[in-house]
N, C-alpha and C positions, 0 to 999 in steps of 0.2 A: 905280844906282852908288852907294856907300857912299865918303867921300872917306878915313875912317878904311884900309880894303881893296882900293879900288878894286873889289869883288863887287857879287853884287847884296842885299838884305836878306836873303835865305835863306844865301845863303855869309857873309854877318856874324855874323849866327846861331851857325853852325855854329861858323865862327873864334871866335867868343867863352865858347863854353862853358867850364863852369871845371873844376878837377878834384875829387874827391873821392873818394880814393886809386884802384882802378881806373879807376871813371866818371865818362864825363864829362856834368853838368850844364848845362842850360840855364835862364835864367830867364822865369818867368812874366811877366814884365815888360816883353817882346817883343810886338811887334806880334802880336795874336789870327790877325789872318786867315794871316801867316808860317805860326805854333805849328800852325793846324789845315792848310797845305799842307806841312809836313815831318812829324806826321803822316798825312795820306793817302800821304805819300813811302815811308814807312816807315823812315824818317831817326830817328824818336825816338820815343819810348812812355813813358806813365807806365809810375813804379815806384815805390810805396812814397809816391806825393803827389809825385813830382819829374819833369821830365821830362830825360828821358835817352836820352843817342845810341843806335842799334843800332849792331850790326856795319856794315852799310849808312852809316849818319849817318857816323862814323868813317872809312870810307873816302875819301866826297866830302868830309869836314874838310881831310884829306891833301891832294884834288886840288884843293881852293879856297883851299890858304894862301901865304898871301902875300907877295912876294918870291922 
């Protein structure tokens, strides 16, 4: 449980990405062991050195934000 979201660190994650006019960004500076279970998720992929939500990631953003 995150006390910022009430989620768990994966849905903080995801709640936190920032934008970067279409996409949205996450930083490397998240817990590793998160980063590589939201990849195996298929929640985000690098792109270009960054990583970044899929269509997938995007959706459970939606169903994990808060309030």
């Amino acid at each position: 449980m995150n006390a910022m979201t009430g989620g768990s660190p994966l849905e903080t994650i995801l709640w936190t990405a920032r934008s970067a006019g279409a996409t949205l960004i996450i930083s490397r500076g998240n817990d590793p062991a998160t980063i590589r279970q939201l990849l195996d998720e298929g929640l985000i992929r690098e792109r270009l050195g960054h990583l970044v939500l899929t269509i997938k990631g995007i959706q459970r953003r939606r169903a994990c934000a808060p309030g």
